[in-house]
C-alpha positions as CSV (number, residue, x, y, z in Angstrom):
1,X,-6.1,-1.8,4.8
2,X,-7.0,-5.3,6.0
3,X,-3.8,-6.7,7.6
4,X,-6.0,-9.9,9.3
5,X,-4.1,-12.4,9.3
6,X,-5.0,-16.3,10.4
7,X,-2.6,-19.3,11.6
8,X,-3.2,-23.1,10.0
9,X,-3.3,-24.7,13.6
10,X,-5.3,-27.8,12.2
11,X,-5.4,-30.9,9.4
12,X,-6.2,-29.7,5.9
13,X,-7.0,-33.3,5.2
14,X,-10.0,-33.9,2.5
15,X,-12.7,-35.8,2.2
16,X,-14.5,-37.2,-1.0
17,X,-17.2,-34.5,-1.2
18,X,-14.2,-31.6,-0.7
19,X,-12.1,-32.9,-2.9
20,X,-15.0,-33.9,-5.9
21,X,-15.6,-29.5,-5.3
22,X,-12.0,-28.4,-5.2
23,X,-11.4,-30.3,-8.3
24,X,-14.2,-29.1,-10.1
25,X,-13.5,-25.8,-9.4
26,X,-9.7,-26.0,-10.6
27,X,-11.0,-27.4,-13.7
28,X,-13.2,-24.9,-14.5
29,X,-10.8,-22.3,-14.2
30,X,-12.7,-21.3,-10.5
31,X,-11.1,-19.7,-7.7
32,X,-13.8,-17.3,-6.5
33,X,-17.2,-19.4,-6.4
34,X,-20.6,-18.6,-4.8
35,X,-23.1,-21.2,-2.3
36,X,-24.7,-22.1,-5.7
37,X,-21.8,-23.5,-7.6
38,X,-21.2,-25.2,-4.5
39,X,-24.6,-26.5,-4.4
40,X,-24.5,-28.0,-7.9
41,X,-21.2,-29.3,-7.9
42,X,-22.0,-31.6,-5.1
43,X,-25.6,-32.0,-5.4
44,X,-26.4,-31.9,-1.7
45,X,-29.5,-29.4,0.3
46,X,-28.1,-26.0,1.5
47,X,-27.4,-27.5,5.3
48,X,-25.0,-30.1,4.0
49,X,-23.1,-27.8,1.5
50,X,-23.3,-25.1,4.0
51,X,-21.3,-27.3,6.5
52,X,-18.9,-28.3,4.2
53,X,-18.1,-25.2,3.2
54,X,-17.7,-24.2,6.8
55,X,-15.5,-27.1,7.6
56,X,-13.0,-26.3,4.3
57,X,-13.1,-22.5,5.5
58,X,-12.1,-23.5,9.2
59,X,-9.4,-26.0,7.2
60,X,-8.1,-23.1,5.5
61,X,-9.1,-24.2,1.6
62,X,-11.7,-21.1,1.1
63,X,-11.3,-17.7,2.5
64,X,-14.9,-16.6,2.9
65,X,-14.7,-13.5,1.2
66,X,-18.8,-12.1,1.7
67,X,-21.8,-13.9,2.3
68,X,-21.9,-16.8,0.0
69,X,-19.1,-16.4,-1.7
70,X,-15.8,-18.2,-1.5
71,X,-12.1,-17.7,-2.9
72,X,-10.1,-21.2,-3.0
73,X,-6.4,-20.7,-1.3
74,X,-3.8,-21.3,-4.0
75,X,-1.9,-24.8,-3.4
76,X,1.0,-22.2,-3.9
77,X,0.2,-21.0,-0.4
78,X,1.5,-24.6,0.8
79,X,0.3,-26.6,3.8
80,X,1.6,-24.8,6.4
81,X,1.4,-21.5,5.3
82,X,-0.4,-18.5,6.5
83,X,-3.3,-17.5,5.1
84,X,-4.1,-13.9,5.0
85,X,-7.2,-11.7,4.2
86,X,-4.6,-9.1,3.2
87,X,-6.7,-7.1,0.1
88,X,-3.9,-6.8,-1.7
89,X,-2.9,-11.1,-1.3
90,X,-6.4,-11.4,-2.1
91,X,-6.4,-8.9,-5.3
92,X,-3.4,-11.4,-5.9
93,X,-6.1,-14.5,-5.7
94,X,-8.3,-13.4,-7.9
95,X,-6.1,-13.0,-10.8
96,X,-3.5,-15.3,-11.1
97,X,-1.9,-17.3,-12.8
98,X,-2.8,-14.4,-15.2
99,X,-0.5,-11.1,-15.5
100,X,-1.0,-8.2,-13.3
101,X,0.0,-6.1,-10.9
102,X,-1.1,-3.4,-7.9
103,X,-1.7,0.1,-9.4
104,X,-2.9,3.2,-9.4
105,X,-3.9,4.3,-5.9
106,X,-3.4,1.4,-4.5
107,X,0.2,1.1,-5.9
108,X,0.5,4.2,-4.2
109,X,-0.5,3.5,-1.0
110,X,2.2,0.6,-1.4
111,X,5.0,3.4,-2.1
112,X,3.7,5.7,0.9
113,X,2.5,8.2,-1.5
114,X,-0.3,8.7,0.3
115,X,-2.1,8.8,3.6
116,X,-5.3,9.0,2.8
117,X,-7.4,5.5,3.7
118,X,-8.8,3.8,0.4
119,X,-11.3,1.2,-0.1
120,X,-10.4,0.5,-3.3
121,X,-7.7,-2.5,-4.7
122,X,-6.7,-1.3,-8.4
123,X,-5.3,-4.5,-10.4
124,X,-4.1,-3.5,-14.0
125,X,-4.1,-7.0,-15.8
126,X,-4.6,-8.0,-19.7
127,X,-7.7,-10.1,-18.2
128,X,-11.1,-8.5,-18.6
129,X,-12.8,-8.9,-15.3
130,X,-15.6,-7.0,-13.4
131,X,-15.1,-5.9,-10.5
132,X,-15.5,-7.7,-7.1
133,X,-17.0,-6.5,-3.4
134,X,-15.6,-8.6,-1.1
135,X,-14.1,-8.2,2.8
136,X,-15.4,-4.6,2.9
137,X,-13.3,-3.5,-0.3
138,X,-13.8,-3.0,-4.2
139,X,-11.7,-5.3,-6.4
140,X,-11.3,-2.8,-9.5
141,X,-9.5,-4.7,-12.5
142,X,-8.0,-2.5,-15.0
143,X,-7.9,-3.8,-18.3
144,X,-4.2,-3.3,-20.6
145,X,-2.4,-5.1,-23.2
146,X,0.1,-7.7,-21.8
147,X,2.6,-5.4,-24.2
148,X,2.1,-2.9,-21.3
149,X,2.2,-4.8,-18.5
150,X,6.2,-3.5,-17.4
151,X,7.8,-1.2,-14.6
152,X,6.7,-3.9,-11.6
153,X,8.3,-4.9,-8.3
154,X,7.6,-7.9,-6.1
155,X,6.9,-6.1,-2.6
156,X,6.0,-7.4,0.5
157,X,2.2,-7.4,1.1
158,X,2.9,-9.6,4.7
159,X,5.5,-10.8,6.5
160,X,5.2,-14.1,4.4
161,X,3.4,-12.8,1.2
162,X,4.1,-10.7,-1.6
163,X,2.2,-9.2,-4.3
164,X,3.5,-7.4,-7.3
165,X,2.8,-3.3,-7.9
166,X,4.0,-1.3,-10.0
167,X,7.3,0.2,-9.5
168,X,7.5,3.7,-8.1
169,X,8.5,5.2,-11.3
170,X,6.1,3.3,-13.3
171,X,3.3,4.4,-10.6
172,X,3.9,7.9,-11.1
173,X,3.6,7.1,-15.0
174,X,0.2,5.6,-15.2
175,X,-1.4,8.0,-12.5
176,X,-0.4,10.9,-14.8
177,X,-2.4,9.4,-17.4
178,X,-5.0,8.8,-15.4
179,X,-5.1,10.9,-12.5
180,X,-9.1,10.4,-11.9
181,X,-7.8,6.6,-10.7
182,X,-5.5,7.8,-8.1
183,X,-7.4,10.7,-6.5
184,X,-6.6,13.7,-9.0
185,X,-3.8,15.4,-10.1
186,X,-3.2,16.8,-6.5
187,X,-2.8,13.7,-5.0
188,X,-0.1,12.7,-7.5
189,X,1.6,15.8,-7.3
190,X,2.1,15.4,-3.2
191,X,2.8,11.7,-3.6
192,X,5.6,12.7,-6.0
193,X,7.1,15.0,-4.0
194,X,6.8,12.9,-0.8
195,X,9.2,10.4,-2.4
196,X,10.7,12.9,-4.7
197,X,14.5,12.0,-3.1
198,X,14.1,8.6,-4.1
199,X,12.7,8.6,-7.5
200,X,15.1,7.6,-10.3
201,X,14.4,10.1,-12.7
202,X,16.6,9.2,-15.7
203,X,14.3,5.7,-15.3
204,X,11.8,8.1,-15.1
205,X,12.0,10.0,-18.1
206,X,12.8,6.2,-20.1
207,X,9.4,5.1,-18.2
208,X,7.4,8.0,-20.0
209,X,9.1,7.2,-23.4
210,X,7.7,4.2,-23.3
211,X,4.4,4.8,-22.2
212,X,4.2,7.1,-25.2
213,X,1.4,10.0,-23.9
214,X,2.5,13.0,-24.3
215,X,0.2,14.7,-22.0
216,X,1.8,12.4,-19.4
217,X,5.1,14.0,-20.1
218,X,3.5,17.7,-19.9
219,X,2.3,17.3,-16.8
220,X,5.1,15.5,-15.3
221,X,7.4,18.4,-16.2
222,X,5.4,20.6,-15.5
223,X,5.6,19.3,-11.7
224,X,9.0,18.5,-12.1
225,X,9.5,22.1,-12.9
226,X,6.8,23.4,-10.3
227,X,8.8,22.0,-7.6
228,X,12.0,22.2,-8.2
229,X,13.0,18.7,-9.1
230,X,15.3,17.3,-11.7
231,X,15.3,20.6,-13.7
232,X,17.6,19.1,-16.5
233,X,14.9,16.1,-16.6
234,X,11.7,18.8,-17.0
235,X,13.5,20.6,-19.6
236,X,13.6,17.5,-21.6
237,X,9.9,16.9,-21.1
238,X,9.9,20.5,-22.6
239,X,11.6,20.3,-25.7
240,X,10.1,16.8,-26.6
241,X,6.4,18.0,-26.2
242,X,4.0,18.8,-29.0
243,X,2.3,21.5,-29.6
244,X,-1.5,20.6,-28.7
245,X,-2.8,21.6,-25.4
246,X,-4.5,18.9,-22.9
247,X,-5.8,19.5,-19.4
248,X,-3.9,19.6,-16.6
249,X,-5.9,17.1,-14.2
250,X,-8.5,15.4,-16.8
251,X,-10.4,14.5,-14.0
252,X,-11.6,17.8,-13.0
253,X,-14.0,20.4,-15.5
254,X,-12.1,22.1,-19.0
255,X,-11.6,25.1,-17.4
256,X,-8.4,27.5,-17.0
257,X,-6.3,29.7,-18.5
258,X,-3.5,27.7,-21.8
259,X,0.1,28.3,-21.0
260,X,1.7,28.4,-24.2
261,X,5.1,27.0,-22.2
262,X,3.7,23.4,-21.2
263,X,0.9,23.0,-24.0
264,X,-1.4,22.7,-20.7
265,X,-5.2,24.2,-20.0
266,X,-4.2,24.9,-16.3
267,X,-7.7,23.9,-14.6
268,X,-5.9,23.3,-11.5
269,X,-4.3,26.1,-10.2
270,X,-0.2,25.8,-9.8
271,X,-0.7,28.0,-6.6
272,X,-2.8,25.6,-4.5
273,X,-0.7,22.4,-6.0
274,X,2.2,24.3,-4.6
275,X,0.6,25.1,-1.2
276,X,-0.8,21.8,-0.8
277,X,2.7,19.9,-0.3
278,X,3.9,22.3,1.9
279,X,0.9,21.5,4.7
């Protein structure tokens, strides 16, 4: 995770040219932008746009994110704030003021579900975007309707900024319905039980209600029930689930023996998912 982190130790004052591109870009909706918008905007050669760009960079207005191409620090941040190169402030950047929030593995990262290094920001918004390269990650949007955007937590990203991710129930929701975005189903199942003593599972169980999949509630009883937790919440998964059969862990092959008692084509084995938190 990039944790750099930069102090404002100089003016942010303006000048005509900054301020004719700042504005520009706020009015178009622009807070990432590359050299060429620049370029046209001001309608000055490369060497002179390239300078001010540098200056506004070393004045704290653009974070250069990769080579020609800029994001524009929020007035939000305030004058004398810190700026930070944080992915997940950035992810923040690069969405707002639109709805969203961390998820997926990232979310778990947040929620020390996990130690394994990512690369990867996940943002679930109800704003179609591509995804972005920038500052040696992937910026991977997530598109949902703002009906679904619930279950979030403001959480300290730095010691000045925050960013908002899903909760931990609400994480442990959406990576059961997609467990190819979070590593596959093994990495959900030791991320649960890593926090498993501080999971509020009667939010838990309202949390899958209202996501409405029922393979997500399969599969979380059935790992409820694999390791012990919550049995009175797993046998309520139980009773409420249908009678069609879906995969385990979608994101490996449809292979594996059905077990009549979860509605589940087990094509990962219960065996290894119950070795693998005990390492």
């Amino acid at each position: 995770m990039n944790m750099v982190h930069k102090d404002i130790g100089q003016s942010r004052a303006l000048g005509k040219s900054s301020s004719r591109l700042l504005t520009t870009l706020a009015g178009n909706g622009r807070t990432v932008f590359a050299f060429g918008d620049a370029r046209e905007i001001l309608k000055t050669s490369d060497a002179a746009t390239r300078k001010l760009l540098s200056d506004l960079v070393k004045k704290k207005w653009l974070i250069r994110l990769s080579r020609g191409r800029y994001l524009v620090v929020p007035l939000s941040a305030g004058e004398n704030a810190e700026v930070s190169e944080n992915w997940y402030v950035v992810a923040r950047y690069l969405v707002e003021p639109r709805p969203y929030y961390i998820s997926y593995y990232s979310a778990m990262e947040i929620h020390g579900m996990t130690t394994q290094p990512i690369s990867t920001v996940y943002i679930s918004t109800p704003q179609r975007k591509k995804d972005a390269h920038a500052l040696g990650a992937t910026f991977h949007f997530i598109y949902l309707m703002p009906s679904k955007v619930w279950g979030t937590t403001d959480t300290w990203a730095t010691p000045t900024e925050k960013v908002r991710a899903s909760d931990l129930e609400r994480t442990i929701v959406d990576c059961l319905g997609n467990p190819r975005l979070c590593g596959g189903l093994s990495e959900i199942a030791k991320g649960l039980y890593a926090r498993r003593s501080e999971v509020d599972y009667p939010k838990l169980l309202k949390d899958v209600e209202r996501f409405g999949s029922n393979a997500v509630a399969k599969r979380l009883g059935f790992l409820l029930e694999l390791y012990g937790l919550s049995g009175k919440s797993a046998e309520t998964l139980r009773q409420s689930a249908n009678s069609s059969y879906v995969l385990l862990d979608p994101s490996l092959p449809p292979t594996g023996r059905y077990w009549h008692r979860w509605r589940l084509r087990l094509n990962a084995s219960p065996e290894e998912l119950k070795q693998i938190v005990q390492t």
